[in-house]
N, C-alpha and C positions, 0 to 999 in steps of 0.2 A: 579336277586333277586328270591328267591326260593317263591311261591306261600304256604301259610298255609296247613297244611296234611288236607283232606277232604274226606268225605265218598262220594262214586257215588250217594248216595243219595241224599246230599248235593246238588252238581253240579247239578243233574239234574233239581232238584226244584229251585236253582238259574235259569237256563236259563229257564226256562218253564216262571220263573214268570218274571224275566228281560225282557225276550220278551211280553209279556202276556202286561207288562206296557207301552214297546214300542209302542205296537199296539192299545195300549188304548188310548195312546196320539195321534193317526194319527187320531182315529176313532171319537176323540172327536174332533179334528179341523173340519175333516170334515161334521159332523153335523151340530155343532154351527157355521160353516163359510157359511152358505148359504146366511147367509146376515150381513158380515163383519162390513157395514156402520155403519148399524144399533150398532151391538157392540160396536163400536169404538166410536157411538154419547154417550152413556151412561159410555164406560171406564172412567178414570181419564182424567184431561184435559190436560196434560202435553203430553197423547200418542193424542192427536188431533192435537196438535200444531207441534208435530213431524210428522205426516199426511201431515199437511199444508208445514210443511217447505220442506219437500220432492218433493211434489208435485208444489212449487214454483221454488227449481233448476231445475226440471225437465224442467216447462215452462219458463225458463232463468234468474231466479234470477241468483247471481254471489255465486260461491263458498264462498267467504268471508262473503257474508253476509246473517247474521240469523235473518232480518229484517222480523218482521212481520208487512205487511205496512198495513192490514185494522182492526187493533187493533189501535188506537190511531191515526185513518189516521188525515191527510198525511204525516205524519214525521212517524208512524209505532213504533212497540215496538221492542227494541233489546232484544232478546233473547242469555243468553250466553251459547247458547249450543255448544256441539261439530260436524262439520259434519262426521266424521269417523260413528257416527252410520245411518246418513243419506247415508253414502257410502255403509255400511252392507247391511241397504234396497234396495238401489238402483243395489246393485247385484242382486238381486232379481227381482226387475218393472223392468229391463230395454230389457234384454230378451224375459221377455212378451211381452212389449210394443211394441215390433215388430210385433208383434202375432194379438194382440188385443187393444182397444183404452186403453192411459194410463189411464182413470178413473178404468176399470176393472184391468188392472195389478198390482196400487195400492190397488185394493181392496183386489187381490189375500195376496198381501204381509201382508195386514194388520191378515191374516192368517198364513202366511208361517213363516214370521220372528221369531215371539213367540216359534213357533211351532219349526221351525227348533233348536232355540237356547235351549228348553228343553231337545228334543231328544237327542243335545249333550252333554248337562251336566248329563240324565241320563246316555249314553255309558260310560261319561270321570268317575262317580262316581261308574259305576258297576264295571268297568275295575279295573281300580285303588282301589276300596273297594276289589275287589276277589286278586289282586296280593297282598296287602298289608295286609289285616286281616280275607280272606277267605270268601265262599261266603255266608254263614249266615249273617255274621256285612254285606256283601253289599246289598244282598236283602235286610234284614232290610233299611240300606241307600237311595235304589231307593223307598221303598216307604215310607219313610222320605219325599224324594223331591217331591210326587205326594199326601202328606197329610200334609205337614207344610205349614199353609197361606203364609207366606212369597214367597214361590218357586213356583211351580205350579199352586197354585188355584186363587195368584193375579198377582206378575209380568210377569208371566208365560202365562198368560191366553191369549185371543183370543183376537187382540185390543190393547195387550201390547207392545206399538213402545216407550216406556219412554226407559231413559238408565238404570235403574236399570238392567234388567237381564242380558244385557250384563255385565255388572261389576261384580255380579252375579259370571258367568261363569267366568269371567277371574282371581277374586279371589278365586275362586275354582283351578282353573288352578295354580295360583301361593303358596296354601299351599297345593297341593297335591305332590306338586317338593318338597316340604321340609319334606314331608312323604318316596318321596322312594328313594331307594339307587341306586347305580351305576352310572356311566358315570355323576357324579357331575358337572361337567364344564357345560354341555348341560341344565343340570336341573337349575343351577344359570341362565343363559341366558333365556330360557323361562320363568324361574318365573321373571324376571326383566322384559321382554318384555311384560307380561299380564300385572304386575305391571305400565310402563307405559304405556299402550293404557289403563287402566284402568282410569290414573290420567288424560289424555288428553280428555277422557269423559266427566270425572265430579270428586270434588276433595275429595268426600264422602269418598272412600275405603285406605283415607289416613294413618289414625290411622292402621289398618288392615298392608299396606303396611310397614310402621316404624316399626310395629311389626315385621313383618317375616324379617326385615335385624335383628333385634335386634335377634331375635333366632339363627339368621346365625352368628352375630358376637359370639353369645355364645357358639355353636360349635367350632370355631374357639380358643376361649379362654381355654377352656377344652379340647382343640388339641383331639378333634374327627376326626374320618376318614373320610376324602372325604370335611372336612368342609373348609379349606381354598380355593379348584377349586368352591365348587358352592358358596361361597363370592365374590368371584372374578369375576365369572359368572354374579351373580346378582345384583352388584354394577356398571361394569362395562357398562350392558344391561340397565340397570336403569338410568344411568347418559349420554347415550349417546341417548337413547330412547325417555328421556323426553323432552329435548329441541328439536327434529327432529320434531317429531310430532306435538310439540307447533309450531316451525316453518312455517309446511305445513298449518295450518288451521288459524294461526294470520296473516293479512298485515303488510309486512316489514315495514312500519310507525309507526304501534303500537306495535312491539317487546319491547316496554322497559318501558309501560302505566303495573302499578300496578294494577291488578283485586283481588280480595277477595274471589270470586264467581268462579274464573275457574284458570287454572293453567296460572302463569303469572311469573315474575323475582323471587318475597319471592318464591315460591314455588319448581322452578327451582334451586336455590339459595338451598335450603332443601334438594331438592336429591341430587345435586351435593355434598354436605358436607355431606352425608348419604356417598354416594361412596368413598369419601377421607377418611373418618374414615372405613370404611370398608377394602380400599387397605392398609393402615394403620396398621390395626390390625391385616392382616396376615402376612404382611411383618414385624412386630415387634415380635410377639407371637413366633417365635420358641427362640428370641433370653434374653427373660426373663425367668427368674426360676420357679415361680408356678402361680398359679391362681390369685391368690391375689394380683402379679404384675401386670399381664396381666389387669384386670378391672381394674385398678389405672390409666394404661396408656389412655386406653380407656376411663373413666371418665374424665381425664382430660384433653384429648385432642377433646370431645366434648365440654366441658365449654366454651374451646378456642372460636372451629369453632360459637358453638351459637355466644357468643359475638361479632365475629365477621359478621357474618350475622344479627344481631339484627338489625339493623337501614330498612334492610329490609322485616324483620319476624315483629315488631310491630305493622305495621299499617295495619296487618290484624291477628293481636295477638286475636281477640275475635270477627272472622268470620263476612261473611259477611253482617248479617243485623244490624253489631254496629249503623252505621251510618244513620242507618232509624227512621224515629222521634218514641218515645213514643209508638203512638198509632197504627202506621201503623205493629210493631214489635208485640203489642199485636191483632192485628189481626191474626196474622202470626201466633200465638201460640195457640190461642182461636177460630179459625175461620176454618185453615188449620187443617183434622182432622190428618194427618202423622205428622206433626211438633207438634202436643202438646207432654208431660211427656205421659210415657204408663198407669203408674197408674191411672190417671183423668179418661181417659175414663174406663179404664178396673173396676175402681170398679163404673164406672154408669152404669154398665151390658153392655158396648158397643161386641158384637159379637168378632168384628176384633180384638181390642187389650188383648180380651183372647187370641185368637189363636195366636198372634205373641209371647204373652209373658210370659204361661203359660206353653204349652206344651215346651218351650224354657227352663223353669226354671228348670221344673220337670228333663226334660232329664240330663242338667247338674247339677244338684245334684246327681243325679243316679250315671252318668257316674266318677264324682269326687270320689265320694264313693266306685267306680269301682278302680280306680285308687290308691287310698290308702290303700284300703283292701289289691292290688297286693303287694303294696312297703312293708304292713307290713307282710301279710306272705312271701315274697320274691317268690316266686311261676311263676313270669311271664318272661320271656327273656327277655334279655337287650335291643333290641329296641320295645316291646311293651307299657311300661310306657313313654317312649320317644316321639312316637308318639301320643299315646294317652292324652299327656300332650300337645305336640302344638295342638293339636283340642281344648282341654281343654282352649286354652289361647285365640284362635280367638273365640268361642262360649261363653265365659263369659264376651267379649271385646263385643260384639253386644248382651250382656243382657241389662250389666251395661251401652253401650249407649243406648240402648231403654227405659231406665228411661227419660233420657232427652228428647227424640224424638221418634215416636213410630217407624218411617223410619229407624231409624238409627239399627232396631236390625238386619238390611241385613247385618250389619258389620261381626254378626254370622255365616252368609246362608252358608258360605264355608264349617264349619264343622258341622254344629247342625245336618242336616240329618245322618252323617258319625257316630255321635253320638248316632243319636237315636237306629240307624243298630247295635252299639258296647253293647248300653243296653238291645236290643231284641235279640241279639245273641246267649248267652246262655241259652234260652228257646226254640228258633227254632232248635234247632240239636239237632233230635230226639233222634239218637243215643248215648248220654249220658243223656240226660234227663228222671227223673222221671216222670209219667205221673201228680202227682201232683203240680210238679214245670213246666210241660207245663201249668195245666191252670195258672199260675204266669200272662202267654203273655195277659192273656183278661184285669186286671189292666193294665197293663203297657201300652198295645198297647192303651187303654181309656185315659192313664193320658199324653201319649204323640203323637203318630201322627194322632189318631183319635180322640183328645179330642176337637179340633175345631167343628166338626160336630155334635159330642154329645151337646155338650153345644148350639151351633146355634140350635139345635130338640129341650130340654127342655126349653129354652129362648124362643122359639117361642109359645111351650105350655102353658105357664105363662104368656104372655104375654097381660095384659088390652085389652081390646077395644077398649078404648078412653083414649089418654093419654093428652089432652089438647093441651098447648102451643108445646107440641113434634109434636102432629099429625098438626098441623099448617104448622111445619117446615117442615115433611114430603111433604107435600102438595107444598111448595118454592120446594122440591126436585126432587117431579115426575113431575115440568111442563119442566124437561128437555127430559122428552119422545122426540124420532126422530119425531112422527106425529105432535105432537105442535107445535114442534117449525120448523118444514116444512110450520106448517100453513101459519110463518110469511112472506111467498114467496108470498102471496096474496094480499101483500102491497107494495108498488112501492119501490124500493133500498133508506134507510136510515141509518143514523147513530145512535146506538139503547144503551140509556143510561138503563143497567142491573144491577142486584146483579153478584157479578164476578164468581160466576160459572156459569152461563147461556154466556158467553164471547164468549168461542172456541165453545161450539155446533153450535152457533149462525154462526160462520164463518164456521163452517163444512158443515152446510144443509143449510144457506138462502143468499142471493144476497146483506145481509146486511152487514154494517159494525159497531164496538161498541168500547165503548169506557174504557172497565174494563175488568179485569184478575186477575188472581193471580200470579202477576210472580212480584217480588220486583225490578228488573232492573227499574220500573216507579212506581214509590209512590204514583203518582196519580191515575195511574190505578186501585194499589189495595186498595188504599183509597175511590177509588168514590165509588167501586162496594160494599162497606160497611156502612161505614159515611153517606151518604144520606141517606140513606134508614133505618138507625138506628133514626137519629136526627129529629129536629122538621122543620114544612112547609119552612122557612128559610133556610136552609143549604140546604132542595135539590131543593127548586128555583137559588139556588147561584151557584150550581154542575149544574145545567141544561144551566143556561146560560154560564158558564165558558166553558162549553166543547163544546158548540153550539150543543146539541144532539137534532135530528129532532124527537126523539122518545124515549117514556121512557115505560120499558119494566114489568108489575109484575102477578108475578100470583093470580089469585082470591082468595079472605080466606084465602092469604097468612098473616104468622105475620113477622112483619119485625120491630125488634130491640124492643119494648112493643106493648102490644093488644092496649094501646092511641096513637100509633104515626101514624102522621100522613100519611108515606107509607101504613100502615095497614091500616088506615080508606081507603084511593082510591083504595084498593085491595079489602074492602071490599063493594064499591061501593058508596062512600061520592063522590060528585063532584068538583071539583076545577078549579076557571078562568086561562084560558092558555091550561089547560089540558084536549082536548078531544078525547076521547073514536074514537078509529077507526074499523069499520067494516071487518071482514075477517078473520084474526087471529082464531083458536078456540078457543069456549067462556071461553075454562079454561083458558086460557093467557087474560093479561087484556094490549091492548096497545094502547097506551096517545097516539096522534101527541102533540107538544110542538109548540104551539101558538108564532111567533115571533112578 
């Protein structure tokens, strides 16, 4: 594939700044990695739990199992994660660990991982953005990835062991095979293969994945060139991939137990009928007359396959927390701040769901409008609306899911930086630019990869004093600091009934063990760490004794569910028979022993 005509100018200020980013990324690991723990106590809780489970096969848990056994001990909370990314890390600690004791190796990693898998997806995004649309759109791109919340600044960051950025990367990986040309067979097979180690993850980047066969069938259908090798490539990769891998990490006992939550029979069932209608469509497609044949075939010969896989697509027809009562669901929406709608928080001035959802909207608008000005002056080659149209499809697919869920706009992450690089583009080559339409770049670069930061500086200047019942909740929030809750080491090993984000720190820094989480696999779990401590003296004397918890855990002046309930009154230092005050702890942590 021929690389865009470029001035030397161009190039050099590409690599000057592609490296410039690279070495930003090394330099900032290693500053903020001097004390990894620490990061990692404050990251999300999901990169803790990935910490612990790591750290548990390493001291002989069994491959199979993602048992976290001092969350809900003794029986432990199943976790449905996948180990392939516990394998990722573990290429990483276990080399050290030869070196040095494994506490320090996994510290190291809790650095390197994030770090390494950034570093790669700026390479795969500058690479790929210079061969494909020159290196103005890829600069712009790289620093797409190192200014949109979503990539660098959160899953990216230092303490990030969740699976997002591996997916991340790997759906990066599989719509950049549908951007470039040549050696098609090769490009279907690795887009099929990220596609499934993507799905054997986690089963988020599913929509994403249907899509890019769907483009591929439509190549296909419009008998474009190169399109029937990489369908065949990535159907074939895809449906042999995804059972392998489900294989390695499921026990042969439970190969044919329905899950909702991770890839199981519906889902395998899904690709494998993605693949059949795929070999399908090209093996029929030379032998119909126009277009309008070809989708007719295709339409109806998915109707089929649906119907016929329905009896195992239904009963995970509407995801996995159908089956979770009422309330425990409305926690998950109103509690969880990634799973709420993006608008709820974004117009309570929340920081984060500007940055995921705003500079996201802005760029695709621009770049649609980029798109249709091409098609109607006709002005642009035949594969640059093409391309720039599947970006267009995966970056409006992770807006419009981020309505529903703020998480879900990573659906995007693949092309939205690629995007922002294609709307900054035309202002950064100097050599056609007027100097008036350079300064264009200071709106543009404001309304999208630097409009997080803007908005986090004015929102902070604006920002009250005292906001009430918020600063309250602030207050629930910083008693997660690493020193607090190290303090709790000063009290003899117990079982510690908490609000469930305080769950995983608690199992990261103290000898204790607790009895709440946010993970939906135990209903109980994410029900105690909220319903008690909402409700009245009843419900959490009834939560105390049902879990047998030796200790119940709150922070001072915290509010917990209204300023009259009764958790808030003992945070705020009301006393209650059963429940005394134990010595040790810092005074900002308030912790009960529970009177048997």
């Amino acid at each position: 594939m021929q690389t865009p005509d470029t001035s030397p100018s161009q190039r050099r200020m590409f690599f000057v700044i592609t490296g410039f980013a690279l070495l930003v990324t090394v330099l900032k690991a290693v500053i903020l990695g001097h004390e990894p723990i620490e990061f990692l106590a404050v990251a999300d809780n999901d990169s803790i739990m990935r910490y612990l489970s790591v750290k548990a096969w390493f001291e002989g848990q069994s491959w199979y199992d993602m048992t976290q056994y001092r969350m809900l001990p003794p029986e432990g909370l199943d976790l449905h994660w996948s180990r392939y990314v516990d394998l990722g890390i573990a290429v990483i600690v276990w080399p050290l660990a030869q070196l040095m004791p494994l506490e320090s190796a996994m510290s190291a990693a809790i650095v390197l991982w994030p770090t390494l898998l950034l570093l790669t997806l700026l390479l795969l995004t500058a690479t790929v953005g210079y061969r494909v649309f020159g290196p103005a759109v890829a600069l712009g791109a790289v620093l797409g990835i190192l200014g949109w919340p979503p990539v660098a600044p959160n899953y990216f960051a230092v303490g990030g062991l969740d699976h997002h950025n591996l997916q991340i990367l790997l759906a990066t990986v599989m719509v950049f095979m549908l951007l470039l040309s040549g050696r098609p067979l090769w490009r279907g097979v690795i887009g099929g293969l990220a596609a499934a180690l993507s799905l054997a993850v986690g089963l988020e980047m599913l929509p994403p994945i249907a899509m890019a066969g769907l483009i591929l069938v439509g190549s296909v259908v419009l008998r474009r060139p190169e399109g029937d090798r990489a369908l065949i490539g990535f159907s074939l990769s895809l449906a042999l991939g995804n059972p392998a891998l489900y294989a390695l990490q499921i026990p042969t006992g439970e190969w044919l137990i329905t899950r909702c939550d991770e890839v199981s029979p519906p889902f395998i069932a899904v690709t494998s009928l993605g693949a059949v209608l795929g070999l399908m469509t090209v093996a029929l497609a030379p032998r119909l007359p126009n277009v309008a044949a070809r989708s007719l075939a295709f339409l109806a010969a998915s109707g089929a396959g649906i119907a016929l896989v329905w009896p195992l697509l239904a009963t995970c027809l509407y995801g996995p927390y159908a089956s979770l009562p009422a309330e425990v669901q409305t926690i998950i929406t109103d509690r969880i701040g990634e799973a709420r709608p993006i608008l709820e928080p974004l117009f309570e001035g929340d920081v984060s769901a500007f940055g995921f959802f705003v500079p996201t909207a802005i760029t695709l608008i621009l770049a649609s409008a980029m798109w249709l000005w091409g098609r109607f002056q006709g002005t642009q080659t035949s594969d640059f609306p093409r391309r720039l149209g599947i970006l267009l499809i995966f970056g409006w697919l992770g807006l419009f899911a981020g309505l529903h869920q703020v998480r879900l706009t990573i659906l995007g992450a693949s092309a939205v930086p690629m995007l922002m690089g294609l709307v900054l583009a035309p202002f950064l080559v100097k050599d056609n630019a007027h100097p008036m339409r350079r300064l264009a770049l200071i709106p543009l670069g404001a309304a999208t990869i630097f409009a997080p930061a803007l908005y986090g500086f004015v929102t902070d200047m604006n920002r009250p004093a005292d906001h009430g019942a918020e600063t309250a909740y602030v207050k629930v929030q910083s008693c997660r600091h690493p020193d607090l809750i190290r303090s709790l080491n000063s009290v003899a090993p117990g079982v510690i009934l908490s609000g469930s984000n305080l769950g995983p720190p608690i199992l990261l820094l103290t000898h204790h063990d607790v009895l709440t989480g946010p993970y939906h696999r135990s209903i109980q779990a994410m029900a105690d760490g909220v319903l008690p401590f909402d409700g009245d003296e009843a419900q959490l004397r009834a939560a105390l004794k049902r879990t047998g918890a030796e200790y119940l855990l709150l922070c001072r002046d915290g509010l917990y569910g209204t300023p009259a309930s009764f958790t808030t009154e003992l945070a705020g230092g009301a006393a209650a028979a059963g429940l005394t005050p134990v010595s040790g702890p810092d005074p900002k942590l308030l912790l009960l022993r529970v009177e048997k």
